[in-house]
N, C-alpha and C positions, 0 to 999 in steps of 0.2 A: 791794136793790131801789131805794132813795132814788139810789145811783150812774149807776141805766139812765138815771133820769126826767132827771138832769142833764147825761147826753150831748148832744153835737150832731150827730154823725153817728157810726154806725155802720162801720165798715170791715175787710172782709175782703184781710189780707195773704197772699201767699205769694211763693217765689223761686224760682226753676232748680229742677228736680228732680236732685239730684245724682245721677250714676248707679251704679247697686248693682255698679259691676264695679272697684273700688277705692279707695283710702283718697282723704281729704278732702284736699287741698294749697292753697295760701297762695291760689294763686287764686278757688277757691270760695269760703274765708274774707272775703276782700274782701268779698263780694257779702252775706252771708248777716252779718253786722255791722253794715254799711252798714244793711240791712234791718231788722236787731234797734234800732241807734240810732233808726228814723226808726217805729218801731211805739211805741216807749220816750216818744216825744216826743210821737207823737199822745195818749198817755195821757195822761201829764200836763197835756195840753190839755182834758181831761175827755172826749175817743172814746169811745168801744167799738170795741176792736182785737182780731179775733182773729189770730195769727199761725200758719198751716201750711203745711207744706211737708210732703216725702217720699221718699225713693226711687225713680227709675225703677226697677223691676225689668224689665223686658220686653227681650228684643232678642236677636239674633244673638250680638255680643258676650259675653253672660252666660253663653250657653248652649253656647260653644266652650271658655270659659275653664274653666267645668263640669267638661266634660269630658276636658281637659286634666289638672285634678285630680284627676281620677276623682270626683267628689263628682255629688250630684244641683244642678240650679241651684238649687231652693229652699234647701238645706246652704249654697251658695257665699254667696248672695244674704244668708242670715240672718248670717253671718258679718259681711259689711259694711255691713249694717243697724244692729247694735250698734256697730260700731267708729265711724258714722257720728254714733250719736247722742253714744257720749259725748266725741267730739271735739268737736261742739258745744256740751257741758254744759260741758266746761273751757275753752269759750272764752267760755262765760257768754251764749249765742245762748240764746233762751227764746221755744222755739217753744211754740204753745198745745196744737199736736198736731204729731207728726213720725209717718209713717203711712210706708205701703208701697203703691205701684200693687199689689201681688203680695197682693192683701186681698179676700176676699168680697165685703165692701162697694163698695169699687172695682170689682170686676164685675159686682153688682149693679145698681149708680150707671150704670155704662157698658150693659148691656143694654137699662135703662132707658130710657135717653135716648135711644139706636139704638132703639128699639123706638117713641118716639112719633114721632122725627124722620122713620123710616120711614113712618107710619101717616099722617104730616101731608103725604107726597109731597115732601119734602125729597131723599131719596136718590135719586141713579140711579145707574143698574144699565148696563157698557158693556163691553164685550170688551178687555182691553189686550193687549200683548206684553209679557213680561217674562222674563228672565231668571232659571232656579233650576237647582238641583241636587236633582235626587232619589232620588238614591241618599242613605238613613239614614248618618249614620257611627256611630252607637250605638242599643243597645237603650233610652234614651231616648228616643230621637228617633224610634224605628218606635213606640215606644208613645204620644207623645205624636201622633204624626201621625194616628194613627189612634183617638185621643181624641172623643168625641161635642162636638159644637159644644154652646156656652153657651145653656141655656134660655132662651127670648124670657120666660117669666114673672117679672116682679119679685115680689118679697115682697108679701106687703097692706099690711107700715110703709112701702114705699115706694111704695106704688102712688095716692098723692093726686095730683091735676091739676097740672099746675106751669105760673104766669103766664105766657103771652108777657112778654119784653122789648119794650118800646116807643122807640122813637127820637124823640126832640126834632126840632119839624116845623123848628126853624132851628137853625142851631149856637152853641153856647156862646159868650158873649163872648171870654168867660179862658180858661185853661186850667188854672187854677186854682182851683178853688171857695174860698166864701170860708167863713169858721168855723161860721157857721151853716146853710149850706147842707146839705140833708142827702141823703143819700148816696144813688147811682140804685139803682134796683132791678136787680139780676140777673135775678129768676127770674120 
């Protein structure tokens, strides 16, 4: 407790969502080090850093490769979830949470949020053109398509107001806040 009251700002990190359709390579590494060093430093600065990141699990991609393998996406997905994390465990990356889009909570989180954005007149709604295929190529895919859309109900833990953001009536001098500055608000 005595650590909170001596922060100066508070700061939520995260990086690239790497994507659930194959192993980690030197480039993502760059990024996700980079990131660990510069979370590393704000502690030591007396922060509060959380660090997370996750998996994209969602997309076309996943769900061809799937299939390819014969495996269901969620099998293919969870495969390179773990190979994901402890690749980053031995590279000594120390996220606070490494999570998964492909999560309750994340569709929870995301129903949420569609669900006030909507209710605040945020969304519109317009006819586009777009190009698909709809012919299934797997009894996946007819069952997933014909899947019930996501309940608009959030959970009651998640159903508290959540702040507008506010915007600064002029812009910041810096761009760089300085150590004691403390950190905008998100929510």
């Amino acid at each position: 407790m005595e650590f909170h009251a001596r922060c100066s700002r508070q700061i939520l990190v995260t990086s690239a969502l790497p994507y659930a359709n194959g192993s980690i390579h030197i480039g993502h590494l760059v990024e996700y080090i980079q990131t660990d060093i510069w979370v590393r430093y704000q502690r030591l600065r007396g922060n509060l850093v959380t660090y997370v990141c996750g998996d994209d699990a969602h997309g076309t991609p996943i769900m061809l490769a799937a299939q390819k393998q014969n495996v269901s996406p969620e099998s293919y997905i969870e495969k390179y979830h773990a190979e994901h994390k402890q690749d980053f465990a031995r590279f000594g990356v120390g996220f606070d949470n490494f999570y998964t889009t492909h999560s309750d909570i994340n569709r929870d989180l995301s129903v949420l949020i569609y669900t006030r954005v909507k209710a605040a007149g945020i969304v519109e709604f317009r006819e586009i053109q777009q190009l698909f295929d709809p012919r299934p190529t797997s009894s996946s895919l007819t069952a997933s398509s014909k899947a019930p859309a996501p309940t608009a109900s959030p959970p009651t833990s998640l159903a508290t107001p959540v702040k507008s953001a506010t915007r600064p009536s002029t812009p910041p001098t810096s761009s760089t806040p300085s150590p004691s500055s403390p950190a905008p608000s998100l929510l």
